[in-house]
C-alpha positions, 0 to 999 in steps of 0.5 A, a space after each residue: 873698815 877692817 883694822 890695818 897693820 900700818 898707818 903712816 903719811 907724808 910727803 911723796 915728790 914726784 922723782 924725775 930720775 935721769 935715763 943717763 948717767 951723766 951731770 944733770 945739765 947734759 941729761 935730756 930725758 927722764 923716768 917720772 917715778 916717785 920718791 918718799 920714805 913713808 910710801 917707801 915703806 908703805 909699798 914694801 910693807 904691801 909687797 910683803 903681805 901686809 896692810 898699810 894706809 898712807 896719807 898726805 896731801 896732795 897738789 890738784 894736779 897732775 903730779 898729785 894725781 900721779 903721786 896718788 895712783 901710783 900708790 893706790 895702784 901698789 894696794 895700798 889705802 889711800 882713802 884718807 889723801 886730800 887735794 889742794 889747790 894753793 900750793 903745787 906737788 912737790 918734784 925731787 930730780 936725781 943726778 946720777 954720777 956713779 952707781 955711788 954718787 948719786 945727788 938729790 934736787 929737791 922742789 918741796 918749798 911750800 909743797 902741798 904736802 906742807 900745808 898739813 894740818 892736824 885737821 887733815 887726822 882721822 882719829 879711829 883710822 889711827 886708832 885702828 892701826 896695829 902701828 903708827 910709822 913716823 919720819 923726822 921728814 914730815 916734822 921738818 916741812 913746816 910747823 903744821 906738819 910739825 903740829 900734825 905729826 905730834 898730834 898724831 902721836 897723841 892719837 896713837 898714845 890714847 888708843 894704844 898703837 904702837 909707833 915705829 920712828 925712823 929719823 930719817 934726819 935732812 938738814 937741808 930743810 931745817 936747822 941742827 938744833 931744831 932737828 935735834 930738838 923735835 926728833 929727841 922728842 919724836 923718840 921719847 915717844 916712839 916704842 921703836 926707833 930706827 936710826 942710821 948709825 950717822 942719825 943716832 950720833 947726831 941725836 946722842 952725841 955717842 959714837 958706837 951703836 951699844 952706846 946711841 941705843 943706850 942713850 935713846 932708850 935711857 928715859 925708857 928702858 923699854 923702848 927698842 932701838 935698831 940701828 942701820 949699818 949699812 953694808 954690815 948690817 944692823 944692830 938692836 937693843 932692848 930691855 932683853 939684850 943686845 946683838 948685832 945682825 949681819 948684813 947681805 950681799 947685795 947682789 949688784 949696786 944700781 940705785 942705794 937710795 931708799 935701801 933705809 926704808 926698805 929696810 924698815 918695811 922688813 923689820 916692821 914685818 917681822 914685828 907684825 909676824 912676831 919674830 925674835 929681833 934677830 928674825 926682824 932685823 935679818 929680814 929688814 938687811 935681806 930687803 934693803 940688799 934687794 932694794 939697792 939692785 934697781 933704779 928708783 926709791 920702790 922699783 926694787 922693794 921685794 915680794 915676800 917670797 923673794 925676800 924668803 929666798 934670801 933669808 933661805 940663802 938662795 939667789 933672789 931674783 925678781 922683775 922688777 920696772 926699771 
C-alpha cells in the first residue's frame, strides 16, 4: 500500500449527543454520533487533504460496526480495525447545560477497545507512516493498551517515524501518579508533544508555557512542545526558539469539546507541508476556532479550503451536519 502521513489508534465510543438543552434525565432524544480524539484528529487530518490510518478494536456489534463505517466513510483507512466479541463498544452521553457546561458520561469499563493487545500491531503499517499520533487515553484504558501503546512507540523508533504526542490527560480512568508516570514516559519519547496548558502544569509542576516546555524538552532539547491556550492561542518552543500564536475568533460557541484534537490535525498539517512553527500553530488555532462552531466531536472539523479562508481573514463558512 502507498505510505500514509499518519498512523494513529484508540478508543471510539459511540456519542449519544442530547437534541436538547437540558439535564439529561429530562432529555428523551438523542443524535447517535461518535466521539474519539485519535479519530478526531484522523477525520481532521483527511478534511485537510492528508492520509491517515487509524485503528482499534471494535465491539462485534452494532455499535462497533457504526464506529467502524462512520470512519471509513470520512477516507479514512481502517483496514488495520478488528472485531471482538467478549467485551461491548463503548458508548459516551453528553449533557448539555449551556453552550459552556457541557458534562460527559462515559460507558468505556472494559470496553472492547481495552482488550488491545500488542498483538493487535502491524509493524510495516507503522513503519510506513510519516508519523505516529498518540494519546494519554489509550494508555489509561487498561495495561495492555498500556503495553500496546509503548510497543508501538518501539516499532516507530526502530523505522524512524516520527511521534506526535497529545496528553489528552483523564483521571477519571486512572490515578494521579500513574497518569504522571506513564505519560512522562510517553513524552520523553515523543518528537512533538502537544499539552493543554492545565496538562503540561500537571506533568511538570511548572505554572507558565516557557517554563512547562523547558521542563518536557529538558532530557531532549530537541524535541517540540506546542502548548494549547485556549481562546488566546497557542505557545511553542524548540531548539530554535520560542513564540506565542494568537488565537482566532470563534465565530460562535455551540460545541467545545473536541476544539483540542482539532487543533492537533491543523498543527500535524502544517508539519506534513513543512511550515515554520508559527504557519503550523496558526493553522491548528484556525481549525479549532471552526471546530467549537458545531454540535458533536468531528461535525465541524473543517476542509482545507475553509481552513484557508481563515488564515486569509476571511469569513469561514462551511456546512456542516448538525
Amino acid at each position: 500500500m502507498n505510505q500514509l502521513d499518519v498512523v494513529t489508534f484508540g478508543e471510539t465510543m459511540v456519542l449519544l449527543n442530547p437534541e436538547e438543552m437540558l439535564p439529561l434525565e429530562y432529555v428523551h432524544r438523542f443524535q447517535k454520533q461518535i466521539g474519539g480524539a485519535e479519530s478526531n484528529v484522523a477525520i481532521g487530518l483527511c478534511r485537510l487533504g492528508h492520509s491517515v490510518g487509524w485503528f482499534s478494536r471494535l465491539g462485534d456489534d452494532p455499535f462497533g460496526r457504526f464506529v467502524l463505517r462512520f470512519i471509513r466513510g470520512e477516507g479514512v483507512d481502517t483496514s488495520r480495525c478488528s472485531f471482538t466479541d467478549q467485551a461491548p463498544h463503548s458508548l459516551l452521553f453528553k449533557e448539555k447545560l449551556s453552550p459552556t457546561n457541557i458534562n460527559v458520561y462515559y460507558y468505556r469499563k472494559q470496553g472492547a477497545t481495552s482488550l488491545l493487545t500488542p498483538d493487535d500491531l502491524d509493524e510495516e503499517y507503522i513503519a510506513g507512516a510519516k508519523l505516529l499520533h498518540l494519546t494519554g487515553i489509550t494508555p489509561a484504558l487498561s495495561a495492555s493498551c498500556r503495553e500496546t501503546v509503548f510497543a508501538a512507540i518501539e516499532m516507530a523508533k526502530c523505522h524512524g517515524v516520527k511521534i506526535v504526542f497529545d496528553p489528552n490527560l483523564r483521571l477519571k480512568l486512572w490515578s494521579e501518579q500513574e497518569a504522571k508516570t506513564t505519560l512522562l514516559a510517553i513524552a520523553e519519547q515523543a518528537d512533538y508533544i502537544l499539552p493543554g496548558l492545565d496538562e503540561g502544569q500537571f506533568l511538570t509542576g511548572e505554572q507558565m508555557p516557557e517554563k512547562v516546555a523547558a521542563a518536557l524538552r529538558q532530557k531532549d532539547p530537541m524535541k517540540t512542545v506546542i502548548i494549547k491556550l485556549g481562546s488566546k492561542g497557542s505557545f511553542y518552543q524548540d531548539q530554535t526558539g520560542s513564540n506565542y500564536v494568537s488565537g482566532f475568533p470563534a465565530p460562535q460557541v455551540v460545541d467545545p469539546i473536541g476544539a483540542g484534537d482539532g487543533f492537533a490535525a491543523g498543527v500535524i498539517s502544517g508539519i506534513l507541508r513543512g511550515e515554520s512553527w508559527e504557519q503550523a500553530l496558526r493553522r491548528g488555532n484556525a481549525v479549532g476556532a471552526i471546530v467549537v462552531g458545531a454540535n458533536g466531536d468531528v461535525e465541524g472539523l473543517p476542509t482545507e479550503s475553509v481552513v484557508e479562508q481563515m488564515l486569509r481573514g476571511e469569513h469561514a463558512t462551511q456546512d456542516v451536519k448538525r
